[in-house]
C-alpha positions in Angstrom: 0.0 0.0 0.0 1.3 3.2 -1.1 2.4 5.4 2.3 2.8 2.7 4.3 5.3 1.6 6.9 7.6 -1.1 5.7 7.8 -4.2 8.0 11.1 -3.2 9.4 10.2 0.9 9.5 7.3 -0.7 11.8 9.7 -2.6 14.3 12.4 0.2 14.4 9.2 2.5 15.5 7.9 0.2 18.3 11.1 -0.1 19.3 11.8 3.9 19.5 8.3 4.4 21.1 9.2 1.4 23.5 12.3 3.2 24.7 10.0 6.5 25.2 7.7 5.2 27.1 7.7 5.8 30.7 7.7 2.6 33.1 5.5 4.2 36.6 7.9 2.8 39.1 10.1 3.9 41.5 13.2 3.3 39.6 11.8 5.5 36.8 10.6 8.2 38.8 14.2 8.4 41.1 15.7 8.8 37.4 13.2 11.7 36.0 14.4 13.4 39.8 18.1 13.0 38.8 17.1 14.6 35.5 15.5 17.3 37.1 18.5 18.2 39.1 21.0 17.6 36.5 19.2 21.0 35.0 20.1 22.7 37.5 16.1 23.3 39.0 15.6 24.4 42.5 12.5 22.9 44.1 10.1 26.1 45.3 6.8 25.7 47.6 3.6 27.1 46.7 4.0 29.9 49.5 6.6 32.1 47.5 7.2 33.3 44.3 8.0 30.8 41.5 11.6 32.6 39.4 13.2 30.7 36.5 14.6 27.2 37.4 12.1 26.6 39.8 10.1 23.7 39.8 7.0 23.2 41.8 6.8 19.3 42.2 3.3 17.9 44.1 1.4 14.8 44.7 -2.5 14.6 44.8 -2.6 11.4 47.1 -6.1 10.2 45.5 -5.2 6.9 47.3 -2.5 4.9 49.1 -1.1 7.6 51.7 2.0 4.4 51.8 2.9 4.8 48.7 3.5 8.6 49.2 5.8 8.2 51.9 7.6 6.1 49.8 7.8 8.4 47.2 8.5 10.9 49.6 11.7 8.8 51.0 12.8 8.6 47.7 12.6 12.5 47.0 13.9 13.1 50.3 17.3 10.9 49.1 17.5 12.7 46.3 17.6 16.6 48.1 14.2 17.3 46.8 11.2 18.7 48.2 7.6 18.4 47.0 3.9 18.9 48.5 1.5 16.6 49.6 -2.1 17.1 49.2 -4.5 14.3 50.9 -8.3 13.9 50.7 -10.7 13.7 53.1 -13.2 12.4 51.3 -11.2 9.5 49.8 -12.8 5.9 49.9 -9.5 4.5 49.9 -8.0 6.3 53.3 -9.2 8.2 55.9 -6.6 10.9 57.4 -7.7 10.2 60.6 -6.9 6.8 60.5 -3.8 5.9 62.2 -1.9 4.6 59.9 -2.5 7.8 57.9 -1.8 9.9 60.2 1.5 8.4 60.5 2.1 8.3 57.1 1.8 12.4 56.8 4.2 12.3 59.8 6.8 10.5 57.9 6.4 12.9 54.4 6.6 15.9 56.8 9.4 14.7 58.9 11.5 14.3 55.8 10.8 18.0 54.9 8.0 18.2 52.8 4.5 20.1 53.0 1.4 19.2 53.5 -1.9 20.5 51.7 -5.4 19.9 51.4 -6.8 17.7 48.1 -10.5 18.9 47.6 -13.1 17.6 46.3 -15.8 19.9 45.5 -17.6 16.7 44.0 -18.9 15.8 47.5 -20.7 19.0 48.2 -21.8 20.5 44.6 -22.9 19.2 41.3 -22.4 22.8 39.7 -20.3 26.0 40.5 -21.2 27.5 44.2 -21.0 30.8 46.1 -17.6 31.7 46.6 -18.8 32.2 49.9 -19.9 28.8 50.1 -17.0 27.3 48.7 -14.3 28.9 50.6 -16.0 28.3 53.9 -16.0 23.9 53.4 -12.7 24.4 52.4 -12.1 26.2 55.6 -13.3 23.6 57.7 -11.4 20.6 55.8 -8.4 22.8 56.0 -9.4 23.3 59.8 -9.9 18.8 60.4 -6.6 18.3 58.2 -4.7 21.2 60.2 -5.2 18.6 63.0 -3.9 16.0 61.7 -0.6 17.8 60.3 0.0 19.7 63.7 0.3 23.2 61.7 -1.8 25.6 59.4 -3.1 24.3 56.3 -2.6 27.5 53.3 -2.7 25.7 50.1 -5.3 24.0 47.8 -5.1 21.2 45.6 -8.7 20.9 43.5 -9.4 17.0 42.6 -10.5 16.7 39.3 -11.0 20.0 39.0 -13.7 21.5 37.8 -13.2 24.3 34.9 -14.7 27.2 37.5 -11.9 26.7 39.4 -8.9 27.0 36.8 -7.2 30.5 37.1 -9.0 31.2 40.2 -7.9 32.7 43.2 -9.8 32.3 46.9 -9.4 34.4 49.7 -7.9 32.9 52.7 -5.9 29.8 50.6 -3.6 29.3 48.1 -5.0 27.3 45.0 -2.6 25.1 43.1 -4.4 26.2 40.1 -4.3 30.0 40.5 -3.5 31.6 37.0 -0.1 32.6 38.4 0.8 29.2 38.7 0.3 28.1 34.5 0.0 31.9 32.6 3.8 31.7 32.8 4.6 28.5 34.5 4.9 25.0 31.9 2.6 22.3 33.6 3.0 18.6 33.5 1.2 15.5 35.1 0.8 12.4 34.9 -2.7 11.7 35.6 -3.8 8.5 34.0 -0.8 7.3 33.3 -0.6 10.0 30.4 3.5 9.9 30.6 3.4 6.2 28.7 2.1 7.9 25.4 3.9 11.3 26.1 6.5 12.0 28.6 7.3 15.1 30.7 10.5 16.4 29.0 9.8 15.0 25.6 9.8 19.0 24.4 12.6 19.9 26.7 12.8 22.0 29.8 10.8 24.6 30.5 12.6 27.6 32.7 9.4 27.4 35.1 7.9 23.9 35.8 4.7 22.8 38.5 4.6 19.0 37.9 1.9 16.8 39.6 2.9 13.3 40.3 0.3 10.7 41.8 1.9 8.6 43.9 -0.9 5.8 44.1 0.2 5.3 40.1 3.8 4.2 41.3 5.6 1.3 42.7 8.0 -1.1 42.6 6.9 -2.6 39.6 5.1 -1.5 36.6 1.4 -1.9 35.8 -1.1 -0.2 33.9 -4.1 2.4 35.9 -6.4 0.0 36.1 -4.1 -3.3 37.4 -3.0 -0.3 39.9 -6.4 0.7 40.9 -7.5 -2.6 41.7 -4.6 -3.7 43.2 -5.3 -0.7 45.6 -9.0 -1.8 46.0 -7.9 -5.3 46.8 -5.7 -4.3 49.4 -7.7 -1.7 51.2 -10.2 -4.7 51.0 -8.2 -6.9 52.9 -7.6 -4.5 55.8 -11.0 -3.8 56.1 -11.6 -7.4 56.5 -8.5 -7.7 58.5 -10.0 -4.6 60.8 -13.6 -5.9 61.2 -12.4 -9.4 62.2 -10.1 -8.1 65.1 -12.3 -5.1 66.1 -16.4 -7.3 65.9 -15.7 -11.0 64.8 -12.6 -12.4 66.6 -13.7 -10.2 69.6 -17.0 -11.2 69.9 -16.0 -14.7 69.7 -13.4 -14.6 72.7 -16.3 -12.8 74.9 -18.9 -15.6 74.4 
């Protein structure tokens, strides 16, 4: 057929695309660090002003608060800093939970910060009062503040809706504000997007914010969906594991 790859064009180009594609575990996220720093990028916060060669790295922890203090170790190894944004509306975790709670310990002990993931899913179907809006976020920041020990100031959205992009809200910082992308290069992996296109595939921006979800990482590689379920299984099995010490194996001792 005329305009069509020849057999071996059609290896040579699953090979390259192959080589480009990004592998979510721990070993490839430690090297797109080393890259990172190899530029020469200083790693800012979301409380000052973002100048050239600064990169604002954060984590929307959607699920598995373990699996963001690993990635937080592994940052932390690598003399970089990043912020941590956690639900409290998740079904996977509860931040109240002990093992959560320790969890956000560990990431802030090893020197990173610690923000608020919203989700204006759970109280509106449609865009509310400002009003409205910034007083729940008030009181999750309040619960989460808590937790942490410390102030709550900035605002991840999850799955943000479009009446919240280039917005700014009194009282927080919003890791969408139109200060952080008018001038600022943006790049996430949500849904595993890095396997068709990675992060630096266009070069290096002067000014970066990069969101990383560390429930799409581990040791080995595996595809969203073999990673969400694998999470679902194993919160599964704790719940099971909780409700037969805390009602089943208790009640049976008593009678």
């Amino acid at each position: 057929m005329v305009g069509s790859l020849s057999q071996n064009a059609q290896t040579e180009l699953a090979s390259a695309q192959d080589e480009r594609s990004i592998r979510f575990t721990y070993d490839t996220y430690e090297d797109l660090l080393v890259q990172l720093r190899s530029q020469g990028y200083e790693f800012a916060s979301y409380g000052g002003g973002v100048e050239d060669g600064d990169v604002l790295l954060r984590h929307d922890v959607d699920w598995s608060p373990r699996r963001a203090a690993r990635m937080a170790q592994i940052e932390a190894d690598n003399d970089v800093s990043a912020t941590y944004f956690f639900l409290l509306s998740s079904p996977f975790y509860n931040a109240l939970y002990g093992e959560t709670r320790e969890a956000i310990e560990r990431i802030r002990s090893l020197g990173h910060d610690v923000g608020l993931h919203f989700s204006s899913h759970q109280y509106w179907s449609s865009e509310p009062a400002d009003e409205d809006l910034v007083a729940e976020v008030a009181r999750e920041r309040e619960i989460l503040a808590s937790v942490v020990g410390e102030p709550i100031d900035t605002v991840s959205f999850h799955i943000p809706p479009d009446w919240v992009l280039k917005r700014s809200y009194d009282g927080f910082v919003s890791t969408y504000e139109e200060r952080f992308f008018t001038s600022i290069a943006y790049r996430g992996d949500s849904n595993q997007r890095w396997r068709r296109s990675p992060p630096f595939d266009d070069g290096f921006p002067e000014r970066l914010q990069i969101l990383v979800h560390p429930g799409l990482w581990a040791e080995t590689d595996q595809t969203f969906a073999e990673r969400l379920y694998r999470e679902r299984d194993d919160r599964f099995g704790a719940i099971s594991e909780f409700l037969n010490y805390q009602f089943i194996d208790d009640n049976v001792s008593r009678t």
